[in-house]
KOLLOZA-126596 format. One line per field, with one value per residue (C-alpha): x, y, z; residue number from 1; residue in one letter. Coordinates in Angstrom, 1 decimal. Each point is the difference from the previous one (the first is absolute). Layout:
<pts>
east: (X:...)
north: (Y:...)
up: (Z:...)
bator: (NUM:...)
vomi: (a:...)
</pts>
This chain:
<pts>
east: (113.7:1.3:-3.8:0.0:3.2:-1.2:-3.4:2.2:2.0:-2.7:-2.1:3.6:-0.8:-3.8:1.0:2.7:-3.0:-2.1:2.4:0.5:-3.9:-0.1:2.6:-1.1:-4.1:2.1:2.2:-2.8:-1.3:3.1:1.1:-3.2:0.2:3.7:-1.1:-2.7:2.3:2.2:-2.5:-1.2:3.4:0.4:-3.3:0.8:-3.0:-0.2:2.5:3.4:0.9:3.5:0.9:2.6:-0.3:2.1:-0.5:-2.1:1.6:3.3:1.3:2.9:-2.3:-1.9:-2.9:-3.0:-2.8:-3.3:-1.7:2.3:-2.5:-2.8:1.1:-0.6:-3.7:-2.3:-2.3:2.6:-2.1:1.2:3.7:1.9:2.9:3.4:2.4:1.8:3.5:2.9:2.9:3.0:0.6:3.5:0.6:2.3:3.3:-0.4:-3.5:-2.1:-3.2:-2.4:-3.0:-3.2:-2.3:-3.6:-3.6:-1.8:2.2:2.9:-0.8:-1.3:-3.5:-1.6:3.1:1.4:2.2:2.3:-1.1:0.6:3.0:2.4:-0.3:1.1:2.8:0.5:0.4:2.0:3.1:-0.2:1.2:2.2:1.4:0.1:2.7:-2.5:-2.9:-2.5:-2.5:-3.2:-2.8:-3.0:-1.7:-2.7:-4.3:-2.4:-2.5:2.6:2.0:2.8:-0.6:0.2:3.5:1.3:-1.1:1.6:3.4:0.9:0.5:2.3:3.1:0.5:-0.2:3.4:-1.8:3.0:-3.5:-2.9:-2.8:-3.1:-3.1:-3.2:-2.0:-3.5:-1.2:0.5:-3.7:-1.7:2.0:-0.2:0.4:-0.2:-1.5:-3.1:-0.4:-2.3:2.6:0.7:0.9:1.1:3.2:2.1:3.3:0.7:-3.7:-0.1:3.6:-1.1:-3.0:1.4:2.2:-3.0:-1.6:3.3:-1.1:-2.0:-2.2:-1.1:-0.9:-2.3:-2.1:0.4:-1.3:-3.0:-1.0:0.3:-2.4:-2.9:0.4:0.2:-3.6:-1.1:2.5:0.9:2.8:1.9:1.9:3.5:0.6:2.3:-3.0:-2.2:3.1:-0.4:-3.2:0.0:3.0:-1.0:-1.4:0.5:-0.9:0.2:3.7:0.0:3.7:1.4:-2.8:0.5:0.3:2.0:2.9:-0.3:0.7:3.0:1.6:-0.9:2.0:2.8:0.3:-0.3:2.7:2.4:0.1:0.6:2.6:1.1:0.7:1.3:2.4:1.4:0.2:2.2:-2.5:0.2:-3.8:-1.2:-3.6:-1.9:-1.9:-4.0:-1.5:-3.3:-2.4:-0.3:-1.2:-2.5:-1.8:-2.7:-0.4:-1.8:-2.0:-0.1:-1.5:-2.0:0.8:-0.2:3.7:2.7:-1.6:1.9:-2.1:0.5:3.8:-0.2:-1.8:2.4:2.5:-1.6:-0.8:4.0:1.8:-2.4:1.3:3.5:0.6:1.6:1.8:-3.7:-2.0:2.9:-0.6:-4.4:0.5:2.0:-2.3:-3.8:2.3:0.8:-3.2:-1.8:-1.9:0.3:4.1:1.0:2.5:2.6:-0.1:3.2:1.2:0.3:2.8:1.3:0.5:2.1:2.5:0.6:0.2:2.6:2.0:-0.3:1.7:2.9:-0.5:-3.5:0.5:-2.7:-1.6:-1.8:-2.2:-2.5:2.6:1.2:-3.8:-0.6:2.8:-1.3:-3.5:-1.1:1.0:0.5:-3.3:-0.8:-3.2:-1.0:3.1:1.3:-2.4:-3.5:-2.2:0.7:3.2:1.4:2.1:-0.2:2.4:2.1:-0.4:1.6:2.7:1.0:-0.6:2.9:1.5:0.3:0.6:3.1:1.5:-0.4:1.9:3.1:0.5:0.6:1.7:-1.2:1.4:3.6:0.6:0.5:-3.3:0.9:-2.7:-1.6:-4.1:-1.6:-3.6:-1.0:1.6:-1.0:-3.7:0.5:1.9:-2.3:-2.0:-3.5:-2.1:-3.6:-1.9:1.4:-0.9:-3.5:-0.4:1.1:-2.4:-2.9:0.8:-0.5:-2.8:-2.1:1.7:-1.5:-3.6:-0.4:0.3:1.2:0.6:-3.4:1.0:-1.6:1.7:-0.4:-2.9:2.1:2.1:1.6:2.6:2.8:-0.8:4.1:1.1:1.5:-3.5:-1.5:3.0:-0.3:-3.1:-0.1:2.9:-1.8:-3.1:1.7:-0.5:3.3:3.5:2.2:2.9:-1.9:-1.1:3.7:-0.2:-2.6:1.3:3.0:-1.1:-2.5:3.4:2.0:-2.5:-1.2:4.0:-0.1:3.5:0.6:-3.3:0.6:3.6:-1.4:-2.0:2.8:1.5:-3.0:-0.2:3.8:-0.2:-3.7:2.6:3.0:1.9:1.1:-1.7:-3.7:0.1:1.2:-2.9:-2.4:1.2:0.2:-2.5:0.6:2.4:3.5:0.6:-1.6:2.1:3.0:-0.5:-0.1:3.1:2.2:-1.7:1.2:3.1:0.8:-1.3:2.0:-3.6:0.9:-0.8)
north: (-13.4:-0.4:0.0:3.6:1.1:-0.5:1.3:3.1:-0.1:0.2:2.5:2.6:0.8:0.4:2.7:1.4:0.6:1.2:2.8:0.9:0.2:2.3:2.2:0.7:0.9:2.3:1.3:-0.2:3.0:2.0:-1.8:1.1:3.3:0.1:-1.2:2.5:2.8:-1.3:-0.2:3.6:1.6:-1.8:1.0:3.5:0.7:2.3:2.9:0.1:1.7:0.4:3.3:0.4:-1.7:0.4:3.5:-0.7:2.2:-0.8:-3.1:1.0:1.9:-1.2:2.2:0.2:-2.4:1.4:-2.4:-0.4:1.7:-2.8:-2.5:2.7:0.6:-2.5:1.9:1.0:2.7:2.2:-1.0:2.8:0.2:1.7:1.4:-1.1:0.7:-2.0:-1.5:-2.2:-3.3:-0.3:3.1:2.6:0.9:3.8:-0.9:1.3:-1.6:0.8:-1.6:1.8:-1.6:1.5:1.3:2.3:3.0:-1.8:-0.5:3.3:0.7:2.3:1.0:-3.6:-0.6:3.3:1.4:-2.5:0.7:-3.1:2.0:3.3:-2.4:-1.4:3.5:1.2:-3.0:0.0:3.1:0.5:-3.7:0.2:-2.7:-2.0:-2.7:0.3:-2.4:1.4:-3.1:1.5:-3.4:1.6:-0.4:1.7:-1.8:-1.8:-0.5:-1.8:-3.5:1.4:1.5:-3.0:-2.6:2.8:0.6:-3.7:-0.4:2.8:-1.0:-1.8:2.6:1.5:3.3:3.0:1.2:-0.6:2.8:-0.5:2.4:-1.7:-0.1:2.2:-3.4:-2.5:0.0:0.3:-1.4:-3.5:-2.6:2.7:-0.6:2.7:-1.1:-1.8:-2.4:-1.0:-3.8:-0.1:1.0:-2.8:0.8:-3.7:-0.5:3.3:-0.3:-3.9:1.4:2.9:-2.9:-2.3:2.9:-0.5:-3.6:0.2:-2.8:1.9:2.9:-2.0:-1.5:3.7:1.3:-2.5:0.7:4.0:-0.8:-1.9:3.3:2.2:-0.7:1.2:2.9:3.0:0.9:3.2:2.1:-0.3:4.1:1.4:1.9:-3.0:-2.1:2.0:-1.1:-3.1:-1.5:2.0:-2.2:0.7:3.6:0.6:-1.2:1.7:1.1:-3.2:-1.9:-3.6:0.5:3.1:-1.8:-2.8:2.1:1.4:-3.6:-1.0:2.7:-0.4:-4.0:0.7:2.7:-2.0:-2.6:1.6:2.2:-3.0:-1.2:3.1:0.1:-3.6:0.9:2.8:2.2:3.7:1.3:2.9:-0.7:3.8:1.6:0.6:3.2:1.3:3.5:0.3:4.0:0.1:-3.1:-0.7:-3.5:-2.4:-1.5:1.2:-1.7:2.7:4.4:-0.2:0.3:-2.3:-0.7:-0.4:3.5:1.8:-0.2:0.9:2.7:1.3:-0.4:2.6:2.1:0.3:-0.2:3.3:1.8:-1.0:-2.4:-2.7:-2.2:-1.0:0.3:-2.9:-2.0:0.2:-0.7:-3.0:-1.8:0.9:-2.0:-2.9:-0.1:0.2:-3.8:-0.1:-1.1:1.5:1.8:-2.2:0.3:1.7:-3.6:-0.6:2.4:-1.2:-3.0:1.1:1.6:-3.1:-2.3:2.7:-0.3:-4.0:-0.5:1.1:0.3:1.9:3.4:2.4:2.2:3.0:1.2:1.3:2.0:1.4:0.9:1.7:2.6:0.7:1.0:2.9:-0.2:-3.9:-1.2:-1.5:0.8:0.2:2.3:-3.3:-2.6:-0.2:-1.7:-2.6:-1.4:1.0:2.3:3.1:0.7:1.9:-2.8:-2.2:1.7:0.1:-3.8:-0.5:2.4:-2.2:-3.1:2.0:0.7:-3.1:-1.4:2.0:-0.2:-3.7:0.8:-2.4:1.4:0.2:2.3:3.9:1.9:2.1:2.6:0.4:0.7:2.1:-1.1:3.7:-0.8:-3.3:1.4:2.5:-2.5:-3.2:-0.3:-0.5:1.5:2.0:-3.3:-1.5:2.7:-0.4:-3.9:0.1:3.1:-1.7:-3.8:1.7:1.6:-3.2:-1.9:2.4:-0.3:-3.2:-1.6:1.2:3.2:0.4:3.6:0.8:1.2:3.9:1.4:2.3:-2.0:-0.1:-2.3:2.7:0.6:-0.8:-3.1:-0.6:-0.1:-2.3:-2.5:0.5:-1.1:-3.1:-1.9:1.2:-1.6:-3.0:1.0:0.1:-1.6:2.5:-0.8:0.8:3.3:1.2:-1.3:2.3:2.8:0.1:-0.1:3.1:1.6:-0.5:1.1:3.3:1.0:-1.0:-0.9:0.4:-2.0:-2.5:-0.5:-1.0:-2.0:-1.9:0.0:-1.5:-2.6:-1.0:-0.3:-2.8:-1.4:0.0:-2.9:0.7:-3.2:0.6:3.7:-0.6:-2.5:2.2:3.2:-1.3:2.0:3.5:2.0:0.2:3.2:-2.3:-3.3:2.2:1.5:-3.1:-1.9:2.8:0.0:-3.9:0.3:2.8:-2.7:-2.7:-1.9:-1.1:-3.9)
up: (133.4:-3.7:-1.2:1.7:-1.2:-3.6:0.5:1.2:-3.3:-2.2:1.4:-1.0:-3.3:0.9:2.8:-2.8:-2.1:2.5:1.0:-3.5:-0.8:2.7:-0.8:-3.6:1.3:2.7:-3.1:-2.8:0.3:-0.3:-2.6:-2.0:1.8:-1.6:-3.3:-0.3:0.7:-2.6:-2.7:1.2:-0.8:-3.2:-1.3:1.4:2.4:2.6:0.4:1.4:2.9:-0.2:1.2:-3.3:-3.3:-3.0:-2.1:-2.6:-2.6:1.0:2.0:1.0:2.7:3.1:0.9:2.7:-1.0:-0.9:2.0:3.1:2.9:-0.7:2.4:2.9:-1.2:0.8:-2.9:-3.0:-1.3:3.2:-0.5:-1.1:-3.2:0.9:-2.4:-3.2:1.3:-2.3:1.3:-1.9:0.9:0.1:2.1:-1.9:1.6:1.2:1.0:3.5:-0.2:2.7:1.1:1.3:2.0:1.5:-0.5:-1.6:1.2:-0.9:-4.2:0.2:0.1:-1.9:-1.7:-1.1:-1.7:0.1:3.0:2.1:2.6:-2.1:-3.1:2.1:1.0:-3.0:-1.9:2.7:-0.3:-3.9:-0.2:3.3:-1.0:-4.2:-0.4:2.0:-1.1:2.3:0.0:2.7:-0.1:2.0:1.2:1.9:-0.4:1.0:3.3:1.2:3.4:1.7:-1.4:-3.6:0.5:1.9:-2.6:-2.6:2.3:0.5:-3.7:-0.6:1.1:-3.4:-1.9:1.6:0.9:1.6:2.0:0.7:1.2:2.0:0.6:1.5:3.2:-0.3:-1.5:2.6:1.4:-3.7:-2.3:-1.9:3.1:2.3:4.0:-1.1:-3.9:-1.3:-1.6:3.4:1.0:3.6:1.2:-0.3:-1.8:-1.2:-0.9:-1.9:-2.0:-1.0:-1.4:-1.8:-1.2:-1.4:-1.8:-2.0:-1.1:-3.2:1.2:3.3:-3.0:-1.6:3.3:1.0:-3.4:0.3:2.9:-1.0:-2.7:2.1:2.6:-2.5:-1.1:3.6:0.8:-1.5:-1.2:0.8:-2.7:1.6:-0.6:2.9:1.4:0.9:0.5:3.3:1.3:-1.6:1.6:3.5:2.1:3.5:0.4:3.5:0.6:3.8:1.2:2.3:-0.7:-1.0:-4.2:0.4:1.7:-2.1:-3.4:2.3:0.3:-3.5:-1.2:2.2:-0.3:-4.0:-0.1:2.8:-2.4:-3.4:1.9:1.5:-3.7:-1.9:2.4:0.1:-3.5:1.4:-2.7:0.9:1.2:0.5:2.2:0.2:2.4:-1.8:0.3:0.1:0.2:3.5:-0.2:-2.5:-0.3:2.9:1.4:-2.3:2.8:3.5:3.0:0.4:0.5:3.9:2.3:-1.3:-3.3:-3.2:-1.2:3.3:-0.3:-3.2:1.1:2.3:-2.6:-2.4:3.1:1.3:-3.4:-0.5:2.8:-0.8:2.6:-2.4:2.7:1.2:-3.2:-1.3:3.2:-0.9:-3.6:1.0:2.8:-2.8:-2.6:2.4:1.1:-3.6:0.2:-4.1:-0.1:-3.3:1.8:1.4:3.7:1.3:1.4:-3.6:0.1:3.3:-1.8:-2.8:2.4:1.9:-3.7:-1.2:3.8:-0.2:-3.0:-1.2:-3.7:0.2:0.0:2.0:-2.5:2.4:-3.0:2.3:2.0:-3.4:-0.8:3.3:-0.9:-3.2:1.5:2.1:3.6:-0.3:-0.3:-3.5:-1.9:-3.5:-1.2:-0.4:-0.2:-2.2:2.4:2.6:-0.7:-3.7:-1.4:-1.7:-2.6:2.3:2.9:-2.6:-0.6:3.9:-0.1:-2.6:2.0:3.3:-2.2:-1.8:3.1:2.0:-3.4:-0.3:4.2:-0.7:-3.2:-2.1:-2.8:0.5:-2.8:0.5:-1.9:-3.2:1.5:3.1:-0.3:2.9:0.8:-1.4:-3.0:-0.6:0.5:-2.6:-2.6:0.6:-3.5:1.5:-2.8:0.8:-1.3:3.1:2.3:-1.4:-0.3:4.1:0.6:-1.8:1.3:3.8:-0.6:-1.7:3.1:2.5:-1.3:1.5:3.8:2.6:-1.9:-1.3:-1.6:-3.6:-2.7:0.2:-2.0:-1.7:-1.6:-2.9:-1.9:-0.9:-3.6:-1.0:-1.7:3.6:1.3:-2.8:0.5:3.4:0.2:-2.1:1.8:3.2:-0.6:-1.7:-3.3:-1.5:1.4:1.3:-2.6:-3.2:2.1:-0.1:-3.5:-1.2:2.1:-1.1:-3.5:0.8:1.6:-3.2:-2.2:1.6:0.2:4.0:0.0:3.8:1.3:-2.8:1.5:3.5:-1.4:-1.9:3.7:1.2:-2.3:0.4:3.8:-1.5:-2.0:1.6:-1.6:-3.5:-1.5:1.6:-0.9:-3.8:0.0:0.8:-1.5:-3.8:-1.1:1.6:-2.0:-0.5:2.9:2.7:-1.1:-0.4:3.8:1.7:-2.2:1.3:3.6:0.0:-1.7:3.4:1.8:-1.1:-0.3:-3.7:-0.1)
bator: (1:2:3:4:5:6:7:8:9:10:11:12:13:14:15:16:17:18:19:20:21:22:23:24:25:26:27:28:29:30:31:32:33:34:35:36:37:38:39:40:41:42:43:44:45:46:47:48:49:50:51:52:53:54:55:56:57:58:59:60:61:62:63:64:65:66:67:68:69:70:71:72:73:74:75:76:77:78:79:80:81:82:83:84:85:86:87:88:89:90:91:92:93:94:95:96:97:98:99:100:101:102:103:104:105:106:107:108:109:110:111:112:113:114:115:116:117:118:119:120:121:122:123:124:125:126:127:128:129:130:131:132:133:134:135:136:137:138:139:140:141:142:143:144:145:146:147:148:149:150:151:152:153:154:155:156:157:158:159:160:161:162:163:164:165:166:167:168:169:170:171:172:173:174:175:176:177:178:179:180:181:182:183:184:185:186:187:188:189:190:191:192:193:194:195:196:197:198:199:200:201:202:203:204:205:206:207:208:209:210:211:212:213:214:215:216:217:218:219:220:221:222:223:224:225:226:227:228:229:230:231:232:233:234:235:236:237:238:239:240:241:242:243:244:245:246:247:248:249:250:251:252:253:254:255:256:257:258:259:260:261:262:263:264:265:266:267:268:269:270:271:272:273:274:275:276:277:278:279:280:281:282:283:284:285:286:287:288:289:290:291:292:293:294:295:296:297:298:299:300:301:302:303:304:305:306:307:308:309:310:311:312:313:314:315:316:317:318:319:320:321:322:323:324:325:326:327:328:329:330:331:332:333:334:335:336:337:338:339:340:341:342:343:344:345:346:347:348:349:350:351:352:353:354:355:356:357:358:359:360:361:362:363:364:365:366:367:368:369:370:371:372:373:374:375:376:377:378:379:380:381:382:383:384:385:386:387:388:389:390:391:392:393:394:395:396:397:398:399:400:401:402:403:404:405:406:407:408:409:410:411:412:413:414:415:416:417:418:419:420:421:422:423:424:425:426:427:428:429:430:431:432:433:434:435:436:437:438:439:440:441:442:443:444:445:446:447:448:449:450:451:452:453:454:455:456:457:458:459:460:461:462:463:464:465:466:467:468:469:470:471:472:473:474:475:476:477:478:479:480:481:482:483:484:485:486:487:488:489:490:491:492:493:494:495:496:497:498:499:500:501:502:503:504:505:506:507:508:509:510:511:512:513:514:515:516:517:518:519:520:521:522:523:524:525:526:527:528:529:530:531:532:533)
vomi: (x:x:x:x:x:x:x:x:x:x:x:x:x:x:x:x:x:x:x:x:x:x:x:x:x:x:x:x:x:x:x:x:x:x:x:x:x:x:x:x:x:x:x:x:x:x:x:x:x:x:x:x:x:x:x:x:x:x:x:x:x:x:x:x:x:x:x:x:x:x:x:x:x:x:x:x:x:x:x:x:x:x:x:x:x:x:x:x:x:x:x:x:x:x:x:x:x:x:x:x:x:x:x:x:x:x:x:x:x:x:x:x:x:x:x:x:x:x:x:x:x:x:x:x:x:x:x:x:x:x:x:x:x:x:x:x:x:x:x:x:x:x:x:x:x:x:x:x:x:x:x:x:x:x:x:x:x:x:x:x:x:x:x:x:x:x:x:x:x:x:x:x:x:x:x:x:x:x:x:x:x:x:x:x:x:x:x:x:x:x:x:x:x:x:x:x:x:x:x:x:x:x:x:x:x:x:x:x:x:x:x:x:x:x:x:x:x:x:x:x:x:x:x:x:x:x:x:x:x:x:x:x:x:x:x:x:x:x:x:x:x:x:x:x:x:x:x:x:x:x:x:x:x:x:x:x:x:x:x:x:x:x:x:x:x:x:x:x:x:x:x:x:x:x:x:x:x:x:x:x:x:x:x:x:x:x:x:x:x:x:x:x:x:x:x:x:x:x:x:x:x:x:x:x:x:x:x:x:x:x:x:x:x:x:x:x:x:x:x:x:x:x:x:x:x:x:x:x:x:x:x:x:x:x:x:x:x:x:x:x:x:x:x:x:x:x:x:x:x:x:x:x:x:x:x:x:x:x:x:x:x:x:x:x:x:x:x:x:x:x:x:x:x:x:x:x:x:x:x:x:x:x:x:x:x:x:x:x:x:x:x:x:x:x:x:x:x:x:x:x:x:x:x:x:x:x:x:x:x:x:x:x:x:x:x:x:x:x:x:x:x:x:x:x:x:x:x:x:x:x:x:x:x:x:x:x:x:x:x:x:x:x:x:x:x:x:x:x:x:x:x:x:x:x:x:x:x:x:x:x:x:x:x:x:x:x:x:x:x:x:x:x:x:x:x:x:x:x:x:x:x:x:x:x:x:x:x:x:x:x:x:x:x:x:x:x:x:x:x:x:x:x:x:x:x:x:x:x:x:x:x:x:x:x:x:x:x:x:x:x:x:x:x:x:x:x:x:x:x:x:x:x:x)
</pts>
């Protein structure tokens, strides 16, 4: 028995060992896993995908990161770059700062940055509010959907925002991760969110960017311009109503919203969740099963047919069911809507915003069509405005700002004051039209025309084609403006630039070598606006 016991006693440290070798070959490779990422970040490889970073001209600034789409693009030449909105650290007493969160419609497009419906806001509360800071930090990108703004929305609550504003839906089937996308995975939340959270790790980058360069020699690579952004990321063309997919990008939506509602509102955050809109009267189905009874095309059909003889009730009705039935989903299906309603009624701090109600009363007999929207699903000027419009009111019913405005703005004079020069107008004109030469559009530019032979047109044309950044555009218009005696147009364009620029810092960076009328204009703009740092 005592020849046992000690035969027991030695073989301790043995077992000791043993349990420790095993431990470090289970642990070894994350160990070298989390020694590699280390000497990654020191060495500075790979990007980072924060979504703010410090302002680079000024640190007393957080701004959005230039690279903060790429972990929701399996390829990063398709992922998209939002705006370069400033906003102080140590938040200013005085201060609303507002948050926007969406797609493509949302920052804008074609008439980013100052026709987007946040600068409409934006211009709006300066001058109602003047004692007022108000920072407006548009956080939206082009090609993305609901997993984008909840990996965005979860990270705001920090940043003490008094509101936060959300616009997206038409790209839950088609945009990056989306159930009909070709960046598709699978439709597992948790799997999806841990891997949007690996494409963080700079070590996953470089297995990722080696792996991109063996397929690279086989594969071709697309352009990542918005029109073949389209097609390219369009997988699933045939997304038939109730089928399988379409109810799947239904609950992807709703499980992504529920929980960053869910959030922003244990955060007791106000939000203001919209309706989305689309052309219902003037665009026909992408892709109909078919022209036959019940078709996507036939209702259509009988759309055109009754809104023609004046019965609107039914031509609404038509226009509706060839929309929902339209098997290419860049329309958000009206569930999407549905949705939105019962978020806004769930929680007590997000705050329904009907925007498509508000665009069917600014269209003829109810039904909207391209008085208000370009194509499928963005924004004319004018749609824009009725945009910031819905927004605006949704904000003052909850009265986030508590203070009483010096002067009211009507929406028709708010369209008449908003400085959106003719180079915008242009740039969004000629951005639709390249955008509708290719799929599904498929419509060539007219043969007849003709850049407009103004230094509008010229400008114009080389920010839309990517020629020329949209800031030194002002720049050299402005200039033209002063130098030709254009003392009104080079005004709104001074307007324009200060609603870029709307922190007193970022804009005196920029602005150093205009002249002394522009510098002077926006120093006593801030000094109104109590913006002075």
């Amino acid at each position: 028995m005592k020849t046992n016991n000690k035969v027991t006693q030695s073989d301790q440290p043995k077992g000791k060992k043993l349990l420790l070798f095993q431990t470090l070959s289970v642990l070894s490779p994350f160990i070298i896993w989390f020694v590699l990422e280390v000497f990654l970040r020191i060495i500075n490889y790979g990007d980072n995908t924060d979504l703010f970073i410090k302002y680079p001209p000024d640190p007393r600034y957080m701004v959005m990161n230039y690279y903060a789409s790429e972990k929701f693009f399996p390829d990063t030449v398709n992922s998209t770059v939002g705006n370069q909105e400033i906003f102080a650290i140590d938040k200013a007493p005085n201060t609303i700062r507002i948050f926007v969160l969406g797609e493509s419609t949302t920052i804008g497009f074609p008439y980013n940055p100052n026709g987007s419906f946040h600068r409409w806001l934006q211009y709006r509360l300066m001058h109602e509010y003047p004692d007022k800071n108000f920072e407006v930090i548009n956080l939206s990108l082009t090609a993305v959907n609901s997993y984008t703004v909840l990996d965005f929305g979860k990270q705001l609550a920090q940043y003490k925002p008094d509101a936060v504003l959300i616009y997206t839906g038409h790209n839950e089937y088609y945009g990056a991760l989306g159930i009909g996308s070709t960046t598709y995975v699978g439709s597992n939340r948790f799997l999806i969110q841990l891997l949007i959270s690996l494409r963080e790790l700079r070590s996953v980058q470089l297995f990722k960017n080696a792996i991109d360069k063996i397929a690279g020699l086989f594969e071709h690579k697309t352009t990542g311009d918005p029109g073949s952004l389209m097609e390219v990321l369009a997988k699933k063309q045939h997304i038939i109503y109730q089928s399988k997919e379409y109810k799947e990008g239904i609950a992807q939506f709703d499980k992504n919203m529920t929980e960053l509602c869910n959030t922003l509102n244990a955060a007791k955050t106000p939000t203001f969740l919209s309706t989305v809109v689309s052309n219902e009267k003037d665009l026909p189905p992408f892709i109909s099963d078919g022209i036959g009874k019940g078709s996507a095309n036939w209702y259509y059909t009988q759309g055109q047919q009754a809104y023609k003889s004046g019965h609107y009730d039914t031509a609404k009705i038509d226009f509706d069911k060839a929309k929902e039935l339209d098997e290419l989903r860049f329309r958000a299906p009206e569930a999407i809507n549905t949705d939105i309603k019962k978020l806004a009624n769930d929680f007590p701090y997000i705050h329904l915003v009907d925007s498509k109600k508000l665009f069917e009363q600014y269209s003829p007999h109810g039904i909207v069509g391209s008085e208000t929207i370009l194509e499928h699903v963005h924004p004319n000027l004018y749609g824009y405005a009725i945009l910031s419009e819905a927004f605006y009111k949704a904000i003052q019913e909850q009265h986030i700002i508590k203070d009483k405005p010096e002067r009211d703005i009507s929406f028709d004079e708010l369209r008449k004051e908003m400085p959106i020069t003719h180079m915008d107008s242009l740039k969004g004109a000629y951005q639709m039209m390249m955008l509708k030469t290719g799929w599904p559009f498929n419509q060539p530019i007219p043969k007849d025309f003709k850049v407009e032979n103004s230094i509008s047109g010229e400008l114009a044309t080389k920010v839309a084609l990517g020629h020329m950044k949209w800031n030194a555009a002002m720049e050299a218009l402005y200039q033209y403006d002063q130098k030709n005696g254009d003392k009104a147009n080079a005004l709104t364009t001074a307007e324009g630039l200060v609603l870029q620029f709307p922190q007193t810092a970022d804009l005196y960076n920029y602005v150093g070598n205009l002249n002394y009328q522009l510098k002077n204009y926006a120093k006593q703009h801030f000094i109104t606006a109590s913006f002075l740092c």
